[in-house]
VOPAGU-2260 file (C-alpha; in pm, 1 decimal, decimal comma):
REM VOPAGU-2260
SITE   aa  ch    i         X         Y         Z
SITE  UNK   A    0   -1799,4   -2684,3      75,1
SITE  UNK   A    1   -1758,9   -2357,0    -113,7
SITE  UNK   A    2   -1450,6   -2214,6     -63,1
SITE  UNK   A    3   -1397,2   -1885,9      82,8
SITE  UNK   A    4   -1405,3   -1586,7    -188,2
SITE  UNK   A    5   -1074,1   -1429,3     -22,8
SITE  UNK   A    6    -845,5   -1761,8      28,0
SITE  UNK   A    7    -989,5   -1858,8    -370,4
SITE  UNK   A    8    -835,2   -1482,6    -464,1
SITE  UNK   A    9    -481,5   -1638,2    -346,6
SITE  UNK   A   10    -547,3   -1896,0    -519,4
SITE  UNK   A   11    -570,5   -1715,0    -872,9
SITE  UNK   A   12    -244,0   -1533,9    -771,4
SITE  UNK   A   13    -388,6   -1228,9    -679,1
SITE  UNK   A   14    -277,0   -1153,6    -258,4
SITE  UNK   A   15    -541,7   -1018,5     -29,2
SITE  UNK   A   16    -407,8    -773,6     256,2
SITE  UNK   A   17    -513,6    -577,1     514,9
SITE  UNK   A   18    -514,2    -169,9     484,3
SITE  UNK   A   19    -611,4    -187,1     888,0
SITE  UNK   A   20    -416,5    -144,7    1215,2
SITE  UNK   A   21    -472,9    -195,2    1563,4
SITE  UNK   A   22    -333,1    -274,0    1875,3
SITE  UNK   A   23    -605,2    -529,7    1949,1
SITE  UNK   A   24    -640,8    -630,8    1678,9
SITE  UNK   A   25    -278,5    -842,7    1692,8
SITE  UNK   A   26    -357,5    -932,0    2057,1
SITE  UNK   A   27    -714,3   -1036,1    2062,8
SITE  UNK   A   28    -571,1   -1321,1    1786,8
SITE  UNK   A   29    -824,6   -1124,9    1535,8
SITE  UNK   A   30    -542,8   -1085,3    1318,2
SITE  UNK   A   31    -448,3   -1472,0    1352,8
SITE  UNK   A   32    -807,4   -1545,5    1261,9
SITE  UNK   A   33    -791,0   -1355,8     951,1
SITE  UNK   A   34    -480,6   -1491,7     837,0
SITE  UNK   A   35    -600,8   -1883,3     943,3
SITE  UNK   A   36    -917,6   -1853,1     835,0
SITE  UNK   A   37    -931,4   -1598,4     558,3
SITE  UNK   A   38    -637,3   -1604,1     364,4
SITE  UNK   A   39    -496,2   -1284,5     445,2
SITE  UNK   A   40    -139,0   -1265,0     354,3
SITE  UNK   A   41     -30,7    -891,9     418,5
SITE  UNK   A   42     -89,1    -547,7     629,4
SITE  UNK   A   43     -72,3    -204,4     484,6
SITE  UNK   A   44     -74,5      87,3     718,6
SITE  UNK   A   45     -63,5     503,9     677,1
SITE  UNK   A   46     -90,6     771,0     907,7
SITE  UNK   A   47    -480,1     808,4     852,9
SITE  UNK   A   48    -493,0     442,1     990,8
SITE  UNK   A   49    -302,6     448,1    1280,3
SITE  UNK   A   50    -419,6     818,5    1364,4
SITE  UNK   A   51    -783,2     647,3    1407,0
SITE  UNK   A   52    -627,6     336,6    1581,2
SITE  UNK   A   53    -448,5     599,5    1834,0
SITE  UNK   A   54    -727,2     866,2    1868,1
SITE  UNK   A   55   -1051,3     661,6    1860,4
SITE  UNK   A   56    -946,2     417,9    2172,8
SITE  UNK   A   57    -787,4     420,8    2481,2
SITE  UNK   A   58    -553,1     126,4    2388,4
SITE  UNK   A   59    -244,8     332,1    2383,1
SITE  UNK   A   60    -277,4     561,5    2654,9
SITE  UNK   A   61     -65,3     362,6    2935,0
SITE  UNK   A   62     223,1     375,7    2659,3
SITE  UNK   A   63     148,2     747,2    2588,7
SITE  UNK   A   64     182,5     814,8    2975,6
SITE  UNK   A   65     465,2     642,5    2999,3
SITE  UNK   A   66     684,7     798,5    2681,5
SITE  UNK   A   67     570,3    1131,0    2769,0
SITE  UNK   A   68     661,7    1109,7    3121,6
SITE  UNK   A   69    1002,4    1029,6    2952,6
SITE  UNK   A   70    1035,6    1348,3    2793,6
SITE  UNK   A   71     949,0    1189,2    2421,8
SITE  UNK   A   72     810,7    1430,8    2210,8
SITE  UNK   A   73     479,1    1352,9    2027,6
SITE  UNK   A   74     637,3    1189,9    1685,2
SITE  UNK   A   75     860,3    1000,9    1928,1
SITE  UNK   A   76     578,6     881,7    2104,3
SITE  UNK   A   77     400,9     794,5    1757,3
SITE  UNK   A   78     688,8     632,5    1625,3
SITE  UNK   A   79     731,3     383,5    1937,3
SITE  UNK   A   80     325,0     276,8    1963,4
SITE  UNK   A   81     359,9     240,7    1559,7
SITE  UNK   A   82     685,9       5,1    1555,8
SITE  UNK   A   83     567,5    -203,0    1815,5
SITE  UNK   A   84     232,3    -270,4    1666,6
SITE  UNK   A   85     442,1    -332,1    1378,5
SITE  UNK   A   86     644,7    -557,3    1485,5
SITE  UNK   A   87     347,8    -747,2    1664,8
SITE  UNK   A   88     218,0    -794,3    1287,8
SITE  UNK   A   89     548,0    -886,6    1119,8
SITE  UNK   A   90     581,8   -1158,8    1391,7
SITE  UNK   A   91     225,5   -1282,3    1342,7
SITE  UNK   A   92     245,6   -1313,1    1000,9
SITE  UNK   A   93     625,6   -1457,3     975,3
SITE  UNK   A   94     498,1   -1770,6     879,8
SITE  UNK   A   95     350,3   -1679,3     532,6
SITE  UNK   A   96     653,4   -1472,5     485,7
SITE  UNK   A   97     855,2   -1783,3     491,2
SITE  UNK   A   98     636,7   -2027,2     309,3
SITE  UNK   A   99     622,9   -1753,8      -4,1
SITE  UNK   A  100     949,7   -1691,9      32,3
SITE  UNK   A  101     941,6   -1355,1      64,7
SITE  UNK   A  102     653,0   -1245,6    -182,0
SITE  UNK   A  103     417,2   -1209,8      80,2
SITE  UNK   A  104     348,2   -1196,2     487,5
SITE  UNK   A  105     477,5    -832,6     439,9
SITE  UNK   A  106     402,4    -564,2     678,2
SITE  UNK   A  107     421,0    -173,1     588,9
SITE  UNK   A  108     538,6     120,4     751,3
SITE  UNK   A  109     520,9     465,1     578,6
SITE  UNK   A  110     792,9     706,9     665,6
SITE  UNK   A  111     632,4    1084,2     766,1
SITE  UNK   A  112     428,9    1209,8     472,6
SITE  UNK   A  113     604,8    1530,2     558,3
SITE  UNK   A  114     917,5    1420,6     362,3
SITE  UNK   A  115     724,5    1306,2      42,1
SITE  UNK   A  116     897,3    1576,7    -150,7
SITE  UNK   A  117    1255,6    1555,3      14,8
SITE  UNK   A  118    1427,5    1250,1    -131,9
SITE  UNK   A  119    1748,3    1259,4     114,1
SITE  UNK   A  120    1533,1    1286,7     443,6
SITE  UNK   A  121    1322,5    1014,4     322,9
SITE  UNK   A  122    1629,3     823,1     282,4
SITE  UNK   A  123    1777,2     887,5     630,4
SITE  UNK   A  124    1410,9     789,7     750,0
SITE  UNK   A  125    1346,3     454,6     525,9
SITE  UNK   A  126    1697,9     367,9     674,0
SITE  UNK   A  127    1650,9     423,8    1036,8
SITE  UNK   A  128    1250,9     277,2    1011,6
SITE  UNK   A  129    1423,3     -65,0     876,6
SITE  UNK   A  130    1658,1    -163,9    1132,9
SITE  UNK   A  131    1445,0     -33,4    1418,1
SITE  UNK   A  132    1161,1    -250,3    1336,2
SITE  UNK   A  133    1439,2    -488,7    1266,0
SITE  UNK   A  134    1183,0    -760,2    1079,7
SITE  UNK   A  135    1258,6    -918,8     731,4
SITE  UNK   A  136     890,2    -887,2     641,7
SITE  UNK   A  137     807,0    -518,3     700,5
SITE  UNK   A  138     820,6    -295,9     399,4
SITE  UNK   A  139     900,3      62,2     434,1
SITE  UNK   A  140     648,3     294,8     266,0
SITE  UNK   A  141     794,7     552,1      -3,9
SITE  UNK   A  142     506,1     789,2    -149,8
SITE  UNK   A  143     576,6     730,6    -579,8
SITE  UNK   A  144     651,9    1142,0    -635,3
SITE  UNK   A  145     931,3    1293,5    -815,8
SITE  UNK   A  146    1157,8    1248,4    -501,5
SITE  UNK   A  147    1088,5     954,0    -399,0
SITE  UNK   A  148    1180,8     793,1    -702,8
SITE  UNK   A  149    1576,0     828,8    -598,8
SITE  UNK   A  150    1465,8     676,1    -278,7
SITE  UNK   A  151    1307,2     373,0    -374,6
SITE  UNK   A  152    1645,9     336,8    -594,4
SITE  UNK   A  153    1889,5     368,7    -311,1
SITE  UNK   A  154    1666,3     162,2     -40,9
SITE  UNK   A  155    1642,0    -152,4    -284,1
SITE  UNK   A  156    1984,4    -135,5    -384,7
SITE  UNK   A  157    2064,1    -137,0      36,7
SITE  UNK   A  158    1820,7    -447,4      80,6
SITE  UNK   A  159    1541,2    -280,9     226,3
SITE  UNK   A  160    1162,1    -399,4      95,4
SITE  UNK   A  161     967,0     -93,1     -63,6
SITE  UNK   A  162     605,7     -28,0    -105,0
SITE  UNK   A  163     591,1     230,1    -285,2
SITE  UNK   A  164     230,4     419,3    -229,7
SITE  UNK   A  165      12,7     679,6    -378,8
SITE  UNK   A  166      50,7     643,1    -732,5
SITE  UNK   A  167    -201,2     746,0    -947,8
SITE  UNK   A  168     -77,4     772,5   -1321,7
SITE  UNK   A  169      51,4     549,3   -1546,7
SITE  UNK   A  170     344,3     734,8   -1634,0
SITE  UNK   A  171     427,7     738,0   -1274,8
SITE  UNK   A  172     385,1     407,7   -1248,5
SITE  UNK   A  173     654,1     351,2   -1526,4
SITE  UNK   A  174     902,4     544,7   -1334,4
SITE  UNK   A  175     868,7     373,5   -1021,5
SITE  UNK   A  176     973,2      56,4   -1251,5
SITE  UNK   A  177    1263,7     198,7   -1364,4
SITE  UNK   A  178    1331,9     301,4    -990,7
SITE  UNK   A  179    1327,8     -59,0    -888,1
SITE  UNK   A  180    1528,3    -208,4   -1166,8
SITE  UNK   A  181    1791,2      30,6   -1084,7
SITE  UNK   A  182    1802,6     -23,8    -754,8
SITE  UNK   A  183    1830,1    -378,6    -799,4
SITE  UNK   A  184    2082,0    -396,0   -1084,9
SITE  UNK   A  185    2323,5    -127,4    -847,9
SITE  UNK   A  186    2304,2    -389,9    -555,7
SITE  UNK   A  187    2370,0    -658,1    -808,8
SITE  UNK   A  188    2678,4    -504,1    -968,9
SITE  UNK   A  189    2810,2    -464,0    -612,9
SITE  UNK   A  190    2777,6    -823,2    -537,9
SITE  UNK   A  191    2509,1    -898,8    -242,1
SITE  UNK   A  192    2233,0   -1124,1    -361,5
SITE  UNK   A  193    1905,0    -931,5    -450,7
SITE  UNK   A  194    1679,9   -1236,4    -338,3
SITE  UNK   A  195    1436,6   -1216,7    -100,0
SITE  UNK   A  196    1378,6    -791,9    -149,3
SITE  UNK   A  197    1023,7    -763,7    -160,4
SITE  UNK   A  198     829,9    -393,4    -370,8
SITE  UNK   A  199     503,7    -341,1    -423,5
SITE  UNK   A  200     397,8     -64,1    -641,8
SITE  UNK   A  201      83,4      78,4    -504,7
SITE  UNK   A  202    -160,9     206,7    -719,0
SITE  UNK   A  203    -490,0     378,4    -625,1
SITE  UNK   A  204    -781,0     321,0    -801,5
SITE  UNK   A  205   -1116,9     432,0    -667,6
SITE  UNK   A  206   -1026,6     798,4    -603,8
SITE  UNK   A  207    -959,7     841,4    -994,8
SITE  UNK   A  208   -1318,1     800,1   -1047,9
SITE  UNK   A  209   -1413,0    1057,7    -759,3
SITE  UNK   A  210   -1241,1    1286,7   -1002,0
SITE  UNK   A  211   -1318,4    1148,6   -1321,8
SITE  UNK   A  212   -1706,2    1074,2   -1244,5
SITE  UNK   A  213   -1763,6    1463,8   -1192,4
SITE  UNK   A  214   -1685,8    1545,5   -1509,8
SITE  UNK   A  215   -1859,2    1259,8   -1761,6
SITE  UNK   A  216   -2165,5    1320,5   -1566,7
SITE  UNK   A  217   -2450,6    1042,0   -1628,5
SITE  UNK   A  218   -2276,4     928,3   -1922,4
SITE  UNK   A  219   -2153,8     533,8   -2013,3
SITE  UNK   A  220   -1823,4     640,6   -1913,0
SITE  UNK   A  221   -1930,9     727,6   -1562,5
SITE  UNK   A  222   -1703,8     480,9   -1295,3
SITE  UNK   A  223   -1517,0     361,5   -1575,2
SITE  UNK   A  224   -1177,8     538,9   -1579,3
SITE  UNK   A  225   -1028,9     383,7   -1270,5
SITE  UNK   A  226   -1067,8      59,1   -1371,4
SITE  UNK   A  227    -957,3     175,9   -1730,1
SITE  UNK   A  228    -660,6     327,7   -1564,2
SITE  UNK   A  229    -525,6      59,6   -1313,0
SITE  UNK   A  230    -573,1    -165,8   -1617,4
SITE  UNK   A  231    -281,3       4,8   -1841,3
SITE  UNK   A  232     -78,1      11,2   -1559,4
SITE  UNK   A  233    -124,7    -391,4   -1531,4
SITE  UNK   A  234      -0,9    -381,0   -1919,2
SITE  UNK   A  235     272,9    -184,1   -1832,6
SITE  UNK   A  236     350,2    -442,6   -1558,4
SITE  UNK   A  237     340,0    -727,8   -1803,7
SITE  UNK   A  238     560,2    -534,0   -2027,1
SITE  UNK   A  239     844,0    -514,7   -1750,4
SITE  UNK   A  240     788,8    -885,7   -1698,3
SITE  UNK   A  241     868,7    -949,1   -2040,4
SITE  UNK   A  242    1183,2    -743,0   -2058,0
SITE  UNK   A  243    1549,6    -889,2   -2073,9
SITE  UNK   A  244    1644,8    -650,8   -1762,4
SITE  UNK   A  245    1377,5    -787,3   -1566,1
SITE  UNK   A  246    1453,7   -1145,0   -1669,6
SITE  UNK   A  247    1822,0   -1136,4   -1611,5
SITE  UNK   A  248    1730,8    -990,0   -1257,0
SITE  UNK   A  249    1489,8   -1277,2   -1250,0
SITE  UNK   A  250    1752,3   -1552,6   -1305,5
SITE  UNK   A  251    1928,2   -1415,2    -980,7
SITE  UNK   A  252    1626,2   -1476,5    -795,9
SITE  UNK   A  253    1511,4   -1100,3    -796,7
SITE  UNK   A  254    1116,9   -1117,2    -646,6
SITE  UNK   A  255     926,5    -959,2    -891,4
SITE  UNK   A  256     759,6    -600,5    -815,2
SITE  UNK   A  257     389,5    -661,2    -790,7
SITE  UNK   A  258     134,2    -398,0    -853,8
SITE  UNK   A  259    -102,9    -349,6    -557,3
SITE  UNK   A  260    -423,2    -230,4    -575,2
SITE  UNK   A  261    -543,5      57,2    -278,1
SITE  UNK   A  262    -854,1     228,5    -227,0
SITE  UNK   A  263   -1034,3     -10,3    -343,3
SITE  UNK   A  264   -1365,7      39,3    -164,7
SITE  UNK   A  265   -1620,2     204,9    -331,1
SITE  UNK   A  266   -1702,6     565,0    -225,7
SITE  UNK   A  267   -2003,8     592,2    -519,2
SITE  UNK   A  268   -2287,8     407,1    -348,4
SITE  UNK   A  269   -2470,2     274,9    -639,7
SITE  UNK   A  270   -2200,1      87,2    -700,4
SITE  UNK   A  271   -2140,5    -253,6    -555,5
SITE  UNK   A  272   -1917,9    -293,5    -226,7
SITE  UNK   A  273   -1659,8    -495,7    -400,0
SITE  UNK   A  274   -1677,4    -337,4    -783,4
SITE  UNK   A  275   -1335,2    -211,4    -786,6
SITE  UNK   A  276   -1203,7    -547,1    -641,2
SITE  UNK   A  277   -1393,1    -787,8    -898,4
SITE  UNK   A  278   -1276,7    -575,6   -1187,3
SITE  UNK   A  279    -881,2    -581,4   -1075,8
SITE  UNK   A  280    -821,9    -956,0   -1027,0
SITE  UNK   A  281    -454,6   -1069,9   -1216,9
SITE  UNK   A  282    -231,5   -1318,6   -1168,6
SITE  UNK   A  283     107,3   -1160,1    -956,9
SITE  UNK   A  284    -106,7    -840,9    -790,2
SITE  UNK   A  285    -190,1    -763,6    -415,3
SITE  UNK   A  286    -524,1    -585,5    -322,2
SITE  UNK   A  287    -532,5    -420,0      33,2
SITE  UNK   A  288    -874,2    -434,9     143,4
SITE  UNK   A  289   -1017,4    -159,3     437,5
SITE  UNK   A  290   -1196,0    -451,4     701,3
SITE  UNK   A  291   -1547,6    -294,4     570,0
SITE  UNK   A  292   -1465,6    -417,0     205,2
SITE  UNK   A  293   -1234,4    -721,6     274,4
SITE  UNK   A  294   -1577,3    -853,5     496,0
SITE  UNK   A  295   -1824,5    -754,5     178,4
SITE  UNK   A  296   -1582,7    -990,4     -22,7
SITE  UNK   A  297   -1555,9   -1273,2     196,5
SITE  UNK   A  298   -1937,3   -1262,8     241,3
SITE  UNK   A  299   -2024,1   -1275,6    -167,9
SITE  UNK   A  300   -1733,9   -1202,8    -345,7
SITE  UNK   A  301   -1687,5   -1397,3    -675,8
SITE  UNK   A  302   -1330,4   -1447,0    -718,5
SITE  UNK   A  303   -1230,2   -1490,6   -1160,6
SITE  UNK   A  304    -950,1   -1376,6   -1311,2
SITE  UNK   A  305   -1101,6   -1061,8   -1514,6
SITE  UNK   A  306    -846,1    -782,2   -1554,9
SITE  UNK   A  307    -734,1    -888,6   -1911,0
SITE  UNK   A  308   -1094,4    -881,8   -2008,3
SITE  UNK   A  309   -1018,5    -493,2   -1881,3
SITE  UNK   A  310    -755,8    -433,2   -2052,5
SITE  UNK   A  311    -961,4    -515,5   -2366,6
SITE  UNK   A  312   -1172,6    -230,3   -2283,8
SITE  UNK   A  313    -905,2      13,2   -2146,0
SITE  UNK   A  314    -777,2     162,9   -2426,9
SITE  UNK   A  315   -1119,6     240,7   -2588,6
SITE  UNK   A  316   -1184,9     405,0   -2269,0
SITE  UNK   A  317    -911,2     592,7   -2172,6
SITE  UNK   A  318   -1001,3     756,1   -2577,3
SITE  UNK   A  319   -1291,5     827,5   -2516,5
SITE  UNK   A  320   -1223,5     992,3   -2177,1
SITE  UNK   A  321    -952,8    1242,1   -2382,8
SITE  UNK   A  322   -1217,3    1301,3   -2701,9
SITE  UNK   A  323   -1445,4    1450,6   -2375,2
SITE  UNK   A  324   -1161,4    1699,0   -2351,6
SITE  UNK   A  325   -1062,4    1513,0   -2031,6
SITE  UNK   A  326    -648,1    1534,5   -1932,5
SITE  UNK   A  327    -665,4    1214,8   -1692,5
SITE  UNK   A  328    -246,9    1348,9   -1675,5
SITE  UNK   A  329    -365,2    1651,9   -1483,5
SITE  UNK   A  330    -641,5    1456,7   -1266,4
SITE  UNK   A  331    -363,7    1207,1   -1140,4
SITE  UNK   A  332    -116,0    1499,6   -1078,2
SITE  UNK   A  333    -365,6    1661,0    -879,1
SITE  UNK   A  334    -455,2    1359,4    -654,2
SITE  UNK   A  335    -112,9    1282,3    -600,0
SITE  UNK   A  336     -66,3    1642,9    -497,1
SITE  UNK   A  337    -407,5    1581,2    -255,1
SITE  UNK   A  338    -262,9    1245,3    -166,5
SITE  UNK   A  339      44,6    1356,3      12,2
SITE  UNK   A  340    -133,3    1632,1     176,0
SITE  UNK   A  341    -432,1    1450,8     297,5
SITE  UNK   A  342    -120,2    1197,4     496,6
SITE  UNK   A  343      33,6    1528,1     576,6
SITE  UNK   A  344    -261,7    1627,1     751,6
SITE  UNK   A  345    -389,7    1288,7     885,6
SITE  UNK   A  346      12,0    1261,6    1053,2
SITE  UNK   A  347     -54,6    1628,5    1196,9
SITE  UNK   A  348    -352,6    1554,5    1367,3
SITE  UNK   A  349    -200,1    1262,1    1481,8
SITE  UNK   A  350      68,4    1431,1    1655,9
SITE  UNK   A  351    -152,6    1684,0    1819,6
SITE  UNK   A  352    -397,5    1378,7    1936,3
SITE  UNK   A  353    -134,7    1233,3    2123,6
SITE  UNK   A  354      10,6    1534,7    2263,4
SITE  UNK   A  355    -363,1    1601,1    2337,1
SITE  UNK   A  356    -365,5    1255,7    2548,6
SITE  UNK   A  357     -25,5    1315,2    2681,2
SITE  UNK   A  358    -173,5    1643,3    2860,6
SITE  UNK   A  359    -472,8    1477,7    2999,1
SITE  UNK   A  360    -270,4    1183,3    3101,4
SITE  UNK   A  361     -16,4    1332,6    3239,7
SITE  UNK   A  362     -13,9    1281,4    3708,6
SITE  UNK   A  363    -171,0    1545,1    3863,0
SITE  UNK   A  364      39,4    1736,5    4160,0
């Protein structure tokens, strides 16, 4: 019997998750399925997810009467439907959490996209997320800019599991690094054990190319620098895993920081349904599949451990890309710039969708 392409993914060490939320999806046992059946072995969320979970059903609206008859106001409101559906899915997928011990069955939760540039309030907000959902296996989601890095520092060094999202350069990528060696060395010098912390560093990949691609034109280099790009940040990762900082943290049963690979769906169609997610399979990576792509690779995916055969090809690439006269530097800063303020906006209309609902919903004299 030929095994299934996702659970043979796992197998070759790279972790297939789930960039999807719903209520019903946790309580029709979909999401039990999945993880049975399929292999699945993490959930990402955002605000663009759960603001289609929440606005395109009518699963939420005897919770949304209820909180707003209680005077919540509409990020309250968001904040209880989103913890509990949480907490649903850290429950669910508990028992992965505790066979991996730790490195996966991992649930994330992003704090407001509106305090991506404000490193204290994301602090205050990582904080409170974490012992409200009250789970071992959620992760609270830090966006990778400037300010966050401080963040990520301070919520490792308290215990607390970090994605970190929306990275885009490789520079970036090295500073988020540094962010969670440091955090992990401060709680070590203090004395609590650092095992069982759980980061991610989540790098996006197909939305380099929706930059990139407009600019090379119909040229061989055309859907090449994403790959190209996620690729030196996979070199970068086996440079920290070689390091003595990393090992010493290692030897005191530090989990390792995996790179995880978002938006990995292709938005090109001429280009195969799973391209991104053949090209990026390593040893000690995550991929968080949208449901369209995660069923495209279950149905004729063919799972091979290829990403050092792009990181052959990277460098050549990424030279060619800057003899073109193209700064990838500025393309990354600009879609991290985009990045935040595409959550920003997906959180906003979020907010006014469920004030929206709270209105209609609300008894009539």
């Amino acid at each position: 019997m030929t095994t299934n392409p996702l659970i043979r993914l796992g197998q070759l060490g790279q972790s297939p998750w789930y960039d999807f939320i719903t209520r019903d999806l946790v309580t029709s046992g979909e999401l039990a399925r999945l993880i049975a059946e399929d292999g699945l072995r993490g959930m990402t969320t955002n605000p663009t997810i759960f603001e289609k979970a929440i606005a395109g059903s009518e699963l939420y609206d005897d919770d949304i009467r209820r909180l707003a008859a209680e005077g919540r106001r509409p990020s309250e409101i968001f904040e209880a439907l989103a913890v509990e559906d949480v907490q649903a899915a850290c429950d669910l997928f508990q028992p992965i959490y505790r066979e991996s011990k730790g490195l996966d069955g991992l649930v994330s939760m992003e704090v407001a996209p509106t305090l991506a540039h404000d490193s204290a309030g994301t602090i205050a907000e990582a904080e409170r997320l974490w012992s409200r959902i009250a789970r071992p296996n959620v992760m609270i989601k830090i966006p990778g800019t400037r300010e966050g890095l401080p963040a990520i520092t301070h919520c490792l060094a308290q215990g607390i599991n970090v994605n970190v999202t929306l990275l885009f350069s490789v520079e970036r990528y090295r500073g988020v690094v540094e962010a969670f060696l440091s955090g992990l060395e401060q709680r070590k010098a203090r004395g609590p054990a650092i095992g069982g912390i759980a980061s991610v560093a989540s790098f996006f990949v197909s939305r380099v190319d929706g930059k990139v691609d407009a600019l090379v034109g119909a040229t061989d280099l055309k859907s090449r620098a994403a790959i190209a790009n996620a690729c030196a940040a996979y070199a970068a990762f086996e440079e920290l895993l070689g390091s003595a900082r990393w090992k010493m943290l290692a030897a005191a049963g530090a989990i390792v920081q995996r790179p995880l690979w978002a938006s990995t769906s292709t938005k090109d169609p001429k280009l195969p349904d799973v391209y991104y997610v053949e090209a990026l399979i390593g040893d000690l990576t995550v991929n968080t599949l949208p449901p369209v792509t995660f069923a495209a690779y279950r149905d004729h995916g063919k799972p091979a451990l290829r990403i050092h055969d792009g990181m052959a090809d990277a460098a050549v690439t990424l030279r060619r890309l800057a003899e073109s006269g193209i700064q990838l530097s500025g393309i990354t800063a600009a879609l991290e710039t985009e990045g935040v303020a595409s959550f920003a906006a997906s959180f906003a209309s979020l907010l006014k969708v469920i004030e929206q609902k709270a209105a209609a919903l609300a008894p009539t004299a």
